[in-house]
N, C-alpha and C positions, 0 to 999 in steps of 0.2 A: 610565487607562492602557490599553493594551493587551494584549487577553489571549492566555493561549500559544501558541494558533495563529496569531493575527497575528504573533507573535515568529519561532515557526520558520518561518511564510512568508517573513517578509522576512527572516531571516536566509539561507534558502536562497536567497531571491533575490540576496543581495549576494553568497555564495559563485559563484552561478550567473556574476554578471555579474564578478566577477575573474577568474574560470576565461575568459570569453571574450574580455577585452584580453591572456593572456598565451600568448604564440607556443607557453610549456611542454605548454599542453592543446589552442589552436586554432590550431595553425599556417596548417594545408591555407586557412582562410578568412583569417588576419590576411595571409598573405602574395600574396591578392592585391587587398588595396586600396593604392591609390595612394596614395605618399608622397613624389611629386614635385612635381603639376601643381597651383597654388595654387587655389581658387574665387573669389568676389567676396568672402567674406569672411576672403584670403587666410590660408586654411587648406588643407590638403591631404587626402585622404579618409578618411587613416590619425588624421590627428589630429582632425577634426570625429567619428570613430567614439570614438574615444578619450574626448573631453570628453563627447561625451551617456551614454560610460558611467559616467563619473565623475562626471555629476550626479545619478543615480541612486546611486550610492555615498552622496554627500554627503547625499540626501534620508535614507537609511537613517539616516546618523548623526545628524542631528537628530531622527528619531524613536528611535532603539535607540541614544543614543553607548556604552555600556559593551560591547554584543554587536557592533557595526560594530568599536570597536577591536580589540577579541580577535581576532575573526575578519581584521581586516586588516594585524591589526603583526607575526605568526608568518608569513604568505606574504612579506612584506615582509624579513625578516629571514634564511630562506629563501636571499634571492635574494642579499642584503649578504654573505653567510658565502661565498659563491662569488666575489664581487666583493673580498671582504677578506683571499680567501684566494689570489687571484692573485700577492700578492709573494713567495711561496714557487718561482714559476718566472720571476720577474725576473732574468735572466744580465748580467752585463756582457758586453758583445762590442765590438769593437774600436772601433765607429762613436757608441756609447753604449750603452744599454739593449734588451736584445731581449726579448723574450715568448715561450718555450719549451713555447708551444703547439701544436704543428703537425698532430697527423693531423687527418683533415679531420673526424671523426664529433665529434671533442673542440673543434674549433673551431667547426661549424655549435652544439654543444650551449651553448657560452661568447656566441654570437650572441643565441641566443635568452633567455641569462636575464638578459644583458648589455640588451636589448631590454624584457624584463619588467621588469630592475629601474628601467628608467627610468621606465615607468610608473606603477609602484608608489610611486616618489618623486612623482611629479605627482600620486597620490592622498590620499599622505600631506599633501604640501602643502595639494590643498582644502579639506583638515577643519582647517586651522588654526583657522578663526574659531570652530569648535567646542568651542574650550578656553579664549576669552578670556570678558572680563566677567564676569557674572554665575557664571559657570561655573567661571570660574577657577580658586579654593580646589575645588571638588569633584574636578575632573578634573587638578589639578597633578601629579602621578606621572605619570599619563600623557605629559603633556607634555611634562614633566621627560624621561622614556625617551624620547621622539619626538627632541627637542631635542638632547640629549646624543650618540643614536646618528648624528645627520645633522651635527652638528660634527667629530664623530670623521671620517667617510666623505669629508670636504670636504678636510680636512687630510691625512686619507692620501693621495687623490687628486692636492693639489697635492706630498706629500713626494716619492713614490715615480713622479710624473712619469709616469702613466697619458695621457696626451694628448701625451708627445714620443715613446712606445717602438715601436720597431718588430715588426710582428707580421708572420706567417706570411701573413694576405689581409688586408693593409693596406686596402682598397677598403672593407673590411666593418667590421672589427672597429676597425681605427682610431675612422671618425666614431663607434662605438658607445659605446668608452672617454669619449671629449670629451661625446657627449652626456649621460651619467650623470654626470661631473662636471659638468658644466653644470646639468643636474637637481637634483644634489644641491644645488648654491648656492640655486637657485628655491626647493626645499623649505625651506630653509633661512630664506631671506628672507620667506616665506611668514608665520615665526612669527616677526618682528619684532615685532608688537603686541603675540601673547604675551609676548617679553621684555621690551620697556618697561613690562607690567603688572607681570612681576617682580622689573625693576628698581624701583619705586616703593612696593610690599610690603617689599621686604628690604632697603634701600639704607641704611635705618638700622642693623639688628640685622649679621645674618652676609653678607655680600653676597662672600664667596669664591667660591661655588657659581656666579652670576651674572658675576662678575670673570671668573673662567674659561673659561667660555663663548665671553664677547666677545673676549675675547683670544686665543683657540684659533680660532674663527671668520677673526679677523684676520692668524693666522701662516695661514691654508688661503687666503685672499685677495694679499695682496701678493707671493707668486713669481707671481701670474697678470696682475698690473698688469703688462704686457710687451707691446712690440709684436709678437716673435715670438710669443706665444701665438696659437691660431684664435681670432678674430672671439666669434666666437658663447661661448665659454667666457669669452674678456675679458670681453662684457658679461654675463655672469652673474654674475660677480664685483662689478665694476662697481657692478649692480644692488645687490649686497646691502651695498657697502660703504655707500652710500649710503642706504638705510634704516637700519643701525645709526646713522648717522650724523642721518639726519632724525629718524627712528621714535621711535627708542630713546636716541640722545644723552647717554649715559652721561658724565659729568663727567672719568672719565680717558680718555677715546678719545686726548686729546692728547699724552699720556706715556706712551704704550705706544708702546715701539722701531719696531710693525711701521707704525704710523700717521706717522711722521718717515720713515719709507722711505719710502715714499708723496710723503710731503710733497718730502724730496729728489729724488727722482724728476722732477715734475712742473718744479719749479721748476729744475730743473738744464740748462741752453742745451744743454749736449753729447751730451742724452741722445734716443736716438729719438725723435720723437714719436709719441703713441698714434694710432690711427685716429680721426677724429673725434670719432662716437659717443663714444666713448671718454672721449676726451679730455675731452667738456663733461662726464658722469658722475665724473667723478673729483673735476675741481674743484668743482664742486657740493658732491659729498661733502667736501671741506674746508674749501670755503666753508661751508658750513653746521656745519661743526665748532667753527669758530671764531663761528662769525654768531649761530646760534639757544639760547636762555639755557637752561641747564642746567633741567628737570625736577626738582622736589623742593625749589630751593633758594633760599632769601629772594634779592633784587637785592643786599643787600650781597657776597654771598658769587660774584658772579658773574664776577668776573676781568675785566670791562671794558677796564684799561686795556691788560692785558697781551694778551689779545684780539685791539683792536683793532691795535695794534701791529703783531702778527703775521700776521692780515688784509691790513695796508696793506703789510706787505712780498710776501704771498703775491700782489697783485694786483700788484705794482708787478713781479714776477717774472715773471709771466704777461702784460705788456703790455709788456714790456721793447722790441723792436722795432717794435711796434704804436707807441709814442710817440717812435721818432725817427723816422718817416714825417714826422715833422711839419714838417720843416724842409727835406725834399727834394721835400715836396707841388705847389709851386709851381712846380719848376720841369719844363720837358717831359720827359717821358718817355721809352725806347725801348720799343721792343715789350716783351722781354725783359723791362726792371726793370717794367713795369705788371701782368706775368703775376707777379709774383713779388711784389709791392704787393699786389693782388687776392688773394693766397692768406694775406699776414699779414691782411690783411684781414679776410676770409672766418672765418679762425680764432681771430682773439681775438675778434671779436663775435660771433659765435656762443655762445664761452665765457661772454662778459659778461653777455650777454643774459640767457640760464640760470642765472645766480648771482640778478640781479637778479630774476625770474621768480618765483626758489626760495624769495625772503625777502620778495616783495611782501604776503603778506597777515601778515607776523611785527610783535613788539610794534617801537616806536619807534627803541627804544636798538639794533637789529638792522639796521632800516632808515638811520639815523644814521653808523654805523660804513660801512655797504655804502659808503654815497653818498662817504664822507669818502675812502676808498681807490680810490674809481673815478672821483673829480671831475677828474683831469689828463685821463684817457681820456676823458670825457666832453668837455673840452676840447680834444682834438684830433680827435675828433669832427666837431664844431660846425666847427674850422678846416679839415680835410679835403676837409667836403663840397663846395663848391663848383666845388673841383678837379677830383670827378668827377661832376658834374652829367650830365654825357656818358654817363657808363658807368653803366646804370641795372641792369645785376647788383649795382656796388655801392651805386648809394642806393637798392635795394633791401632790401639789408643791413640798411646806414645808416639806416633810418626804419624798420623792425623792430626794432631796440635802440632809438632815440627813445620811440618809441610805448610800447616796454616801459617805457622809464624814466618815463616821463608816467603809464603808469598804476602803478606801484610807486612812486617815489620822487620826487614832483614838490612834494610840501611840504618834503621834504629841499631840492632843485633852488633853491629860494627863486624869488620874484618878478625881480629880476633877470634872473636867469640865462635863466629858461626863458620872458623877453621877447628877449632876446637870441637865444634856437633860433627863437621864432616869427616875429620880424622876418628872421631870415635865410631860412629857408624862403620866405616869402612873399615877399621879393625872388628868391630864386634862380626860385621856377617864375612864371617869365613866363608870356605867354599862348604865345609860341614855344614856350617848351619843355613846357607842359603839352601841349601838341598834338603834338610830336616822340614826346611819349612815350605818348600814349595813341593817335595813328594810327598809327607808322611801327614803334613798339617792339613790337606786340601783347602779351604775356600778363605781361611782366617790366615794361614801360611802364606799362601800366597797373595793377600789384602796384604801382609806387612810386606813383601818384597816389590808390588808393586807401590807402595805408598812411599820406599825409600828410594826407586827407581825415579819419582816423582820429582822428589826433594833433589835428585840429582839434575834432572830435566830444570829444575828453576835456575838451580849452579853453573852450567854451563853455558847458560842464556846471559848470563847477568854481561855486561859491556867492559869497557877496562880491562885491567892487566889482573883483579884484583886474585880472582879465582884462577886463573889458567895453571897454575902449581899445581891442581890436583887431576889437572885434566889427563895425565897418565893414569894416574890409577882409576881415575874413571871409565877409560877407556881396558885398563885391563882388569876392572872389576868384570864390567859386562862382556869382554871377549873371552877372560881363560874362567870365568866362575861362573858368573849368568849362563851365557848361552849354551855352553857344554850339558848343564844341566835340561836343559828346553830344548835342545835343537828338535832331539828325537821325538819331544812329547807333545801333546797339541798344546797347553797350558796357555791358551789363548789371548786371555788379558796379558800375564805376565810380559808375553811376548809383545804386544802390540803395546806396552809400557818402555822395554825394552827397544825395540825398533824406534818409538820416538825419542829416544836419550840419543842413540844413536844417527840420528837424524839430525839433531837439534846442536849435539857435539861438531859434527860437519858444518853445520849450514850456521853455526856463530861463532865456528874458530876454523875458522877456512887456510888461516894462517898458519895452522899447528901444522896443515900438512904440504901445503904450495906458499911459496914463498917466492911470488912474482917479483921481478924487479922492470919497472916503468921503463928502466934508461935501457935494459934488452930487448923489450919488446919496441922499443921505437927502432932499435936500433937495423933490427932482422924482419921486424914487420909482421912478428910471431913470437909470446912468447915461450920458451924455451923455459918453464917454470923451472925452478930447483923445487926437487920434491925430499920433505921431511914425513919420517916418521913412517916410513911407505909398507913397513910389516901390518901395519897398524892399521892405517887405509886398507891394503888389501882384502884384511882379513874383515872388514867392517864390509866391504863390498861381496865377498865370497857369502858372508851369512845372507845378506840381500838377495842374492841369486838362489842360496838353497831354498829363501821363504817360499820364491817364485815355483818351489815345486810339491806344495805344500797346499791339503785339499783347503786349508779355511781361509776362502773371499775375501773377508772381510781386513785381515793383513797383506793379503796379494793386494789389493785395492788399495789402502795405506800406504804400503810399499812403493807401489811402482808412483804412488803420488810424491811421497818424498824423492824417489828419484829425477822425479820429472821437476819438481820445486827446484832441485841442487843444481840439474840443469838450466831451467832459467836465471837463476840469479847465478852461478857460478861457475857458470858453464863446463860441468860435470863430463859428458860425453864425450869435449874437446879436449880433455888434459891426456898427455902423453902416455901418461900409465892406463888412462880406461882406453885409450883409443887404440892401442897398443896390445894390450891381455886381455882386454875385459870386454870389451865391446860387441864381437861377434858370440862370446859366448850369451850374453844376456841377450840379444837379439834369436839366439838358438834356441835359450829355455821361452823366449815370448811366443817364438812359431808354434811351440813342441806343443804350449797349454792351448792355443787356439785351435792345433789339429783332433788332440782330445779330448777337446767338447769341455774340460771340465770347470775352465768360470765363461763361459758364454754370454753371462752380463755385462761384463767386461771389454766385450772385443771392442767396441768404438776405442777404451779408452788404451788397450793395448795393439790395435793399428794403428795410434798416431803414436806410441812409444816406442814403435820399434820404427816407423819412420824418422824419428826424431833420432835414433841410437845410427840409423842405415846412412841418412844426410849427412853424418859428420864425415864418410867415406865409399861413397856412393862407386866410385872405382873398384876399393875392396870389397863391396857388396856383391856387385854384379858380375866381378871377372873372378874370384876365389870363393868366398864367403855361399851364394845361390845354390852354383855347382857340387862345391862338397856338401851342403844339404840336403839337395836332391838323391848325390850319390848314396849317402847315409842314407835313406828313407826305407823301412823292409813293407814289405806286402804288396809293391808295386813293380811291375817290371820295366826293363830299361827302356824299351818304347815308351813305355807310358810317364817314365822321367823325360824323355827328351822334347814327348808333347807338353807338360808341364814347364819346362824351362823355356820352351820356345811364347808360351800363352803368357811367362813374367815380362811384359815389357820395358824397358830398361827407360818408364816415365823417373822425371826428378822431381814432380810437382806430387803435393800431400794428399789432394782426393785420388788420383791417377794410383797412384803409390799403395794407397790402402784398398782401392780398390781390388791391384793387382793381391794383395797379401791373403784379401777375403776369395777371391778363385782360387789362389794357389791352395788355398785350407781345403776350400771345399772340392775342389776336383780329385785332391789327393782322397779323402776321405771317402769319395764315391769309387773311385780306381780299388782302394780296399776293400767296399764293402762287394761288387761285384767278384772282387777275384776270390775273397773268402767264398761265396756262394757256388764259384763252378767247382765238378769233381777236381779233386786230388790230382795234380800232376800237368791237368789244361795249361797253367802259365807258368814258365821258368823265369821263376824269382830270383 
């Protein structure tokens, strides 16, 4: 433990550092750091000052949690008794509510604690994790007090309509009111784990205490699900319903009145819709209300059918004019109805997406239910797209929900189905149109060809025999259509999308192109693969070599790691066909970039890949392969090759080996630059 004096150090120090986040003691300095202009890591001055003070906080409370909390829940409490004491000057006035604060000395003083206490709530917040786990049972009063008073503060906040009232310098004190509720929900949300650890303690014995809670939490959330509410306050709400809802998933969230408002709400046509953001956080949260299986409670007990029921209505609400697109898809459009197409668009995939997202790594019977309420949409999906093959904002969309669902839900999807999305993709992108969209379209073009490259990358991974049928035309999508288009161009992402389909095609159908048999290779002590499909390979292997000559790193680096992967598990370098044609050339393009300087980050990781390519024929290295490298070499004269091939020592061991690779680079390189520098004619080249 720590003895007294380390105690009142850091206890002074933790006093030290609250005294200087609050405006109450350091004004003159908090008010002139910026709290407008974002940084890179879009934070603002005031709050990047803010968070390193309250990492320092949090360090305190894991080493002192009993002296951190004393010392920080009476400042904290302090500032709430000002803030809880404000409904005492709430007037009605004729327009709604006013705030009957007005001289200025009492307004600057309600700024500043107004100010403090939001901070004090984001402190209280970080020590959440300080009272979970292990800790739980020791520090629960605490928590319990933390929990209880920021329920209370949520609800008065949404009762008494702090964020609609009109004040005296609305400029100021207004955003101050919305930010401290806003605050308050954060802090709130914050100890979601704590309650779900609660919930699971007491859920059997007294669970009032717990009940209450969540349901007082949730009367302080649903007046703020509103699209007149500020942005910023919506999604803190938002946020938090949706962690009671994932976190904590309390078995009644569903019969509580305030949670059917909600529900009403969302699903009801007539009603505003929320801002985006919004929007997708909401349903989420009741998608997952109904989706993910209650905590605590055996499968029988888990209400399945009536669940899924209300699930399949909730989605079938929420895609209501998403699915009569379906029958107007075909025909042309005007301006007008495409602008207004594109925005139902836009917004129930978006929604979809996200539900789907929320429940992809959940047990079966979650993902079952998902797929069963979203299988129309997902069918008018699939009939849609072709419609707007043209407009690559929306199979941009459109192939960001696919891809979601391939990787969430594609055992769901069945063999069928998701033969039926693959054959249609791969008819829709011709070689026209992958090239309309990855030359003419720039950055949204080629976001859709890399997101259906994607969708391929999950196909070819998948295990079994189920997918392998289309594994041709995936291989000659991206050999005679993709890459023709890219070879020549940088198109960076596309490519390094491309390179791992192709990567991922090898390295989990190893079979499509060697086709070992056990009983040869016992027999010869070698085996003697029979090779399938060998145009095919080739030409997968030839783009690999071109990339290697290609100024961007960061797919040289990719590459040569996929090759070096294939090699380890499949032993790439030793198959007849690379050892045979391909070998010495790729060991030629690895020298060629190390003698040109041009990825020099690299060299550790391509001296041990050209040792690794050199190993498999260390005889053809050194008696063929060296020699005619040398020979080839311009700038240097043949003395200066023959001291060069005499300094390659003919080691077989890896540091020996790279060592020699790094002289061989650099001696050549200094022989060049010397002979460049003397007059014309000095050395016969």
């Amino acid at each position: 433990g720590l003895n007294s004096l380390a105690v009142n150090a850091l206890v002074l120090l933790l006093t030290e550092v609250l005294n200087r986040i609050q405006f109450r003691y350091n004004q003159a300095q908090l008010e002139e750091l910026d709290d407008e202009t974002l940084d890179d890591d879009q934070q603002t001055e005031w709050q990047r000052y803010l968070r390193q003070s309250l990492e320092v906080v949090a360090k305190v409370m894991e080493l002192l949690p009993t002296h951190a909390f004393s010392t920080l829940f009476p400042v904290l409490q302090d500032n709430l008794e000002v803030y809880l004491g404000l409904q005492q000057f709430v007037v009605t006035s004729g327009t709604g509510h006013r705030l009957n604060i007005t001289a200025e000395n009492d307004c600057r003083r309600l700024h500043c604690s107004l100010r403090d206490l939001s901070s004090l709530l984001q402190a209280v917040g970080r020590l959440a994790e300080y009272f979970i786990g292990d800790m739980f049972a020791a520090r629960f009063n605490d928590a319990l007090t933390v929990v209880e008073r920021l329920v209370k503060v949520t609800l008065y906040g949404s009762q008494i309509k702090l964020y609609n009232i009109e004040t005296a310098v609305p400029s100021v004190l207004k955003p101050d009111l919305i930010d401290v509720h806003a605050q308050s929900l954060a802090a709130l949300q914050a100890y979601s784990h704590w309650l779900a650890q609660f919930y699971s303690e007491v859920h059997r014995q007294n669970p009032e205490q717990f009940i209450s809670l969540v349901s007082t939490a949730l009367e302080a959330i649903t007046p703020l699900i509103s699209s007149k509410v500020q942005e910023k306050l919506l999604l803190s709400a938002c946020h938090l319903l949706v962690s009671l809802a994932t976190t904590v998933r309390p078995v009644f969230l569903i019969s509580i009145p305030a949670v059917q408002k909600v529900f009403n709400r969302i699903t009801d046509t007539s009603a505003q819709r929320l801002p985006d953001k919004a929007q997708v956080l909401v349903c989420r949260a009741l998608s997952n209300v109904l989706l993910l299986p209650w905590p605590n409670l055996p499968e029988s007990e888990q209400q399945w059918a009536v669940r899924s029921t209300n699930h399949t209505s909730l989605i079938s609400a929420l895609t209501r004019d998403y699915r009569q697109l379906k029958s107007n898809a075909i025909l042309p459009q005007r301006k007008v109805q495409l602008e207004d197409t594109k925005v139902i668009i836009h917004q129930t995939l978006s929604v979809l997406e996200d539900i789907v997202e929320s429940i992809s790594g959940e047990s079966t019977k979650s993902r079952q239910i998902c797929y069963q309420s979203l299988q129309e949409s997902v069918q008018v999906s699939l009939a849609l797209f072709p419609a707007f093959i043209h407009q690559s904002d929306v199979t941009d969309e459109m192939l960001s929900f696919f891809l979601t669902l391939f990787q969430g839900l594609r055992v769901q999807m069945g063999v069928p189905f998701t033969e039926q999305i693959i054959q249609t993709f791969l008819n829709m992108f011709t070689r026209e149109q992958l090239a309309e969209s990855i030359l003419h379209e720039g950055s949204t073009g080629c976001r859709v060809v890399e997101k259906f490259l994607k969708i391929l990358q999950v196909v070819v991974q998948e295990p079994g025999q189920v997918f392998k049928p289309f594994l041709p035309s995936v291989i000659s999508l991206c050999m005679e259509q993709v890459y023709p288009i890219i070879a020549e161009r940088s198109s960076p992402d596309v490519k390094a999308e491309l390179f791992e389909l192709l990567f991922r095609v090898l390295h989990h159908n190893w079979r499509y192109f060697f086709k070992s048999s056990v009983l040869a290779s016992v027999q010869r002590g070698v085996a003697e693969e029979q090779m399938e499909n060998e145009a095919q390979f080739s030409a997968i292997m030839q783009a690999f070599g071109q990339s290697f000559l290609q100024p961007d790193i960061h797919l040289f680096k990719q590459n040569l790691f996929y090759l070096e992967t294939l090699n380890t598990k499949q032993k790439l370098y030793h198959k007849k066909i690379f050892r045979t044609t391909m070998l010495f050339q790729f060991v030629n393009v690895l020298l060629q970039v190390l003698v040109h300087k041009s990825h020099d980050l690299l060299q550790e990781e391509i001296g041990i890949a050209t040792y690794n390519m050199a190993s498999v024929d260390f005889d053809g290295f050194y008696s063929a392969f060296l020699p005619e490298f040398l020979a080839s070499c311009d700038g240097v004269d043949s003395n200066q090759k023959n001291v060069l091939g005499r300094n390659f020592k003919m080691d077989r061991d890896l540091p020996s080996f790279t060592q020699n690779v790094h002289r061989l680079v650099n001696d050549l390189r200094y022989y060049r630059l010397c002979n460049d520098s003397l007059p014309p004619g000095t050395v016969k080249l």
